[in-house]
C-alpha positions as CSV (number, residue, x, y, z in Angstrom):
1,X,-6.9,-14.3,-54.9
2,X,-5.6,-16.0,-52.0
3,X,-6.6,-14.3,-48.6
4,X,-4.7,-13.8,-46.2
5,X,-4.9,-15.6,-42.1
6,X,-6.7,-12.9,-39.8
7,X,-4.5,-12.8,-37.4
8,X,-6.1,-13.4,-34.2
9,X,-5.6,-10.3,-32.4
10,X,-6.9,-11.2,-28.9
11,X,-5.8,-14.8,-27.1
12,X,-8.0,-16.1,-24.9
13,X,-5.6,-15.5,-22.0
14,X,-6.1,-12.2,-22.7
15,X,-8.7,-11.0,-19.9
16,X,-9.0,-7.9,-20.8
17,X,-10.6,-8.7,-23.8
18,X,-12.5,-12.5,-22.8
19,X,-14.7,-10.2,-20.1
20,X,-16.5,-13.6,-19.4
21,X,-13.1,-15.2,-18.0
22,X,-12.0,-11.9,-17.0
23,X,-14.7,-12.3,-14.3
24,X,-13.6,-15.6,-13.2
25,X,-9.9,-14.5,-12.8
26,X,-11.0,-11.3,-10.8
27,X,-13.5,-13.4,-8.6
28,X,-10.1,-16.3,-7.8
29,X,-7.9,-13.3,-6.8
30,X,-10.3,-12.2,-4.4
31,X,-11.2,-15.5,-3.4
32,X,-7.1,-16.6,-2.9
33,X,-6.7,-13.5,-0.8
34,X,-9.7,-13.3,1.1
35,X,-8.5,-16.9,2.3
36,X,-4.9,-15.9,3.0
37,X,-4.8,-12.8,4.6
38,X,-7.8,-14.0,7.2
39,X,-5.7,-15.9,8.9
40,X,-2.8,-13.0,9.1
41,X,-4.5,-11.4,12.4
42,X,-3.8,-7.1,12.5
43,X,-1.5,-5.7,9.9
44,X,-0.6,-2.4,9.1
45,X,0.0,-1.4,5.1
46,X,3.4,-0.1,4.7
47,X,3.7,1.8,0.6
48,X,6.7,3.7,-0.2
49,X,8.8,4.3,-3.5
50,X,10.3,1.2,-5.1
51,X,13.2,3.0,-6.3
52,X,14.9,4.3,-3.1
53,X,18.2,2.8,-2.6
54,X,19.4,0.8,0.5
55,X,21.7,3.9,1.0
56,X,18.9,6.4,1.4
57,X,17.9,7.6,5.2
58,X,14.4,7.2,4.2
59,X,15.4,3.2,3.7
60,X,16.8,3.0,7.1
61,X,13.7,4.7,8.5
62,X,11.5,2.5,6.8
63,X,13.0,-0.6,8.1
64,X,13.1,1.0,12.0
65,X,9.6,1.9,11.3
66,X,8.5,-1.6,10.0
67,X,10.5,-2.6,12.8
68,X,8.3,-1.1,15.4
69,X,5.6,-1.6,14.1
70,X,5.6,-5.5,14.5
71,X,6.8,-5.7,17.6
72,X,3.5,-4.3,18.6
73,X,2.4,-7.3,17.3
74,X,1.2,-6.0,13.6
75,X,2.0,-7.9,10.3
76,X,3.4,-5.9,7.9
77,X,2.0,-6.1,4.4
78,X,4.1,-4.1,1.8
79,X,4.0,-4.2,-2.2
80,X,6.4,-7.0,-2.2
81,X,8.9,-4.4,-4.2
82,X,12.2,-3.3,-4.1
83,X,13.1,0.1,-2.3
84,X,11.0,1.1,0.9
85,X,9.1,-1.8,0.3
86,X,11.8,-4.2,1.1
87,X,13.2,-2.6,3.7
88,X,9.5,-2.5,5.3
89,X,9.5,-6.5,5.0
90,X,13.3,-6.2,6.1
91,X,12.4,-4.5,9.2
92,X,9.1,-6.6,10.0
93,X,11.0,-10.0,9.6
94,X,14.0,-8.5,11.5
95,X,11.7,-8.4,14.9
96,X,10.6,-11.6,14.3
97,X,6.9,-10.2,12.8
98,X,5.1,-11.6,10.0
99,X,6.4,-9.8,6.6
100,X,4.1,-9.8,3.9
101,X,4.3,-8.9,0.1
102,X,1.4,-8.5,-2.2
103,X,3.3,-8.1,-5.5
104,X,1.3,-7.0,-8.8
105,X,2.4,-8.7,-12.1
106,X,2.9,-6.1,-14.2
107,X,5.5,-5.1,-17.6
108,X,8.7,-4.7,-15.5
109,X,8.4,-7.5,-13.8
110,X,8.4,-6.7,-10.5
111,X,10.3,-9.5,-8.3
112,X,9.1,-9.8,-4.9
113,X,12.3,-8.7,-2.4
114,X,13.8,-11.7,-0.1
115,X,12.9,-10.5,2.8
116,X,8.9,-11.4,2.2
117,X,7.5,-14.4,4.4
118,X,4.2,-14.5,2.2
119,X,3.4,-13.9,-0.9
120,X,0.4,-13.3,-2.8
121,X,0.3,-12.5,-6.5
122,X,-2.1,-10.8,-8.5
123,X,-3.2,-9.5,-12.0
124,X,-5.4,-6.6,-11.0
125,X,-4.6,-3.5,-9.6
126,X,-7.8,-3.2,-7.7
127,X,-7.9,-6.4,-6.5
128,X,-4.7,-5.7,-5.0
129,X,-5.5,-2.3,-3.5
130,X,-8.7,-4.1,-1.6
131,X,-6.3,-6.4,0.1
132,X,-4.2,-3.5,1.4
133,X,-7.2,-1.6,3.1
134,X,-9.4,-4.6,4.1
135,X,-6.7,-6.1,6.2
136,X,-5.0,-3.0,7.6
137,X,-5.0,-1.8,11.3
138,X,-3.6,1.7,9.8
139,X,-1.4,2.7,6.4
140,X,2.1,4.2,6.6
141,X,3.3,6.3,3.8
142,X,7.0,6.8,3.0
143,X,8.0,8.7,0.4
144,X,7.1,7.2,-2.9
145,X,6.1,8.7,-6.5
146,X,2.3,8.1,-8.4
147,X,1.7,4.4,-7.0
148,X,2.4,5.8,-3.2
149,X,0.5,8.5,-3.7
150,X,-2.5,6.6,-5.4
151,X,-2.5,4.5,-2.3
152,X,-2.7,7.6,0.2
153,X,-5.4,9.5,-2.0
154,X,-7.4,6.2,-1.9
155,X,-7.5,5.7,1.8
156,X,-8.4,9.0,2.6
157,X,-11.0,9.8,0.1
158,X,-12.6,6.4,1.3
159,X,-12.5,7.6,4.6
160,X,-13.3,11.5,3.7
161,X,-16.8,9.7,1.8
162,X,-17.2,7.0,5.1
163,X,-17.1,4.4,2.5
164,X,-14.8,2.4,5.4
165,X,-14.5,3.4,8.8
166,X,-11.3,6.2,9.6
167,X,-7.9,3.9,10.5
168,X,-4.6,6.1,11.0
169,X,-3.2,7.2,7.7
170,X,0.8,7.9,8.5
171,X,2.6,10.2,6.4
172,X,6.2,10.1,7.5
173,X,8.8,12.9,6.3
174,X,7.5,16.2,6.8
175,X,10.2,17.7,4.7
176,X,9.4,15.0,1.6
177,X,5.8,16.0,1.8
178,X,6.0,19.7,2.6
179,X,4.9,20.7,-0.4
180,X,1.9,18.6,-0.9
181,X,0.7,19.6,2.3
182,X,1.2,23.3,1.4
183,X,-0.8,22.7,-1.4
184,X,-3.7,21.1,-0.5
185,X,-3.8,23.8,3.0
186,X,-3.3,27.3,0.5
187,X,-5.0,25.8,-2.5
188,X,-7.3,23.1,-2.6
189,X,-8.6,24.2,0.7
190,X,-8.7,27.9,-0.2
191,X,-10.8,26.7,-2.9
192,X,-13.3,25.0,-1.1
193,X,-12.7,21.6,-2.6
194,X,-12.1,19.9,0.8
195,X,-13.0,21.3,4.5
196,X,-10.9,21.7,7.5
197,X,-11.7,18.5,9.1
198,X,-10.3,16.4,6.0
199,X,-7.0,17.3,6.6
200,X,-7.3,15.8,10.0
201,X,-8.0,12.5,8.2
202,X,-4.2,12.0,8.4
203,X,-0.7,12.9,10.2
204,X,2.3,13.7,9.3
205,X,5.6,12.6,11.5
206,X,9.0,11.8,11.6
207,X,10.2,9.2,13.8
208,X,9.4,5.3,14.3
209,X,8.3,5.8,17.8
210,X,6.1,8.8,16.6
211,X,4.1,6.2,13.7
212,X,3.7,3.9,16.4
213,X,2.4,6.5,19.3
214,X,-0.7,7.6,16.2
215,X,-1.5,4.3,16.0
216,X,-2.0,3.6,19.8
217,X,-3.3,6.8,20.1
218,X,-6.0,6.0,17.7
219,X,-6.7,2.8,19.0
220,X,-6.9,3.7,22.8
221,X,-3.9,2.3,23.4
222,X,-1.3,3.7,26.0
């Protein structure tokens, strides 16, 4: 009887099965971006849904916000994306600031939007999401779906668990997020699952000049 080849199931370049290499991959990401966004100065992470067109409102205010923000002098360091990520970069390079795009390589292929100065790529998720916080003066979140959301659920349980020191977290569109904030004020706080003070981790605001006034305001600044 003639056996058949065993197919081999798992290629070497597949690190999420060569946990050895897998290591080494994680540790060069870290490494590369460590390296790169050190020299970047203060930088405010901008997240928002990849899949709002330039025609929305929210687009617009995204790019006035981005805007704003760097000509207070912040870099601004998006997902690299399409949507309210590029028009974050748009608005950044727009004032002249430094636009930044960590992009994720992931199935759909995510292409980095032309408005980004520098990029950095990477493999891991987590990786990623350690670049955005570590380097970040404050996070602004525009309306987005479950990647938007992870990101603002991160920062403030990190801060909520003093894990990192509190930063501004910037919710902007009080009508988008009307309903999560009901929630977590009539339910999850009814319940006793956070306290009072948690919800004072973050704001919520409208306006360009409003993202940029909690920022100062945080930081002392007039």
């Amino acid at each position: 009887m003639v056996k058949k080849k065993r197919e081999n199931r798992y290629p070497k370049e597949d690190f999420t099965r060569e946990e050895t290499w897998r290591v080494f991959r994680i540790m060069s990401e870290f490494v590369e971006g460590f390296e790169v966004l050190s020299e970047v100065g203060d930088a405010v992470s901008i997240f928002g849904s990849s899949r709002t067109p330039a025609s929305s409102r929210y687009y617009k205010l995204g790019e006035d916000i981005a805007y704003e923000i760097a000509r207070e002098g912040y870099a601004v360091i998006t997902g690299s994306g399409p949507g309210l990520m590029e028009a974050a970069n748009r608005g950044a390079k727009r004032a002249g600031g430094k636009s930044i795009g960590l992009n994720i390589q992931i199935p759909s292929e995510q292409k980095p939007n032309k408005y980004v100065d520098l990029l950095l790529d990477f493999s891991y998720f987590f990786v990623r999401k350690v670049m955005f916080v570590k380097y970040a003066k404050a996070f602004v979140i525009l309306p987005g779906g479950f990647g938007t959301l992870d990101e603002f659920y991160e920062a403030v349980n990190l801060i909520q668990t003093e894990r990192i020191k509190k930063f501004p977290v910037v919710l902007v569109g009080r009508e988008y997020w009307k309903g999560m904030l009901e929630w977590l004020k009539h339910t999850v706080l009814r319940e006793g699952n956070i306290s009072p003070a948690d919800l004072k981790i973050f704001s919520v605001v409208d306006k360009p000049k409003d993202v940029v006034a909690a920022i100062r305001k945080f930081y002392g600044e007039s």
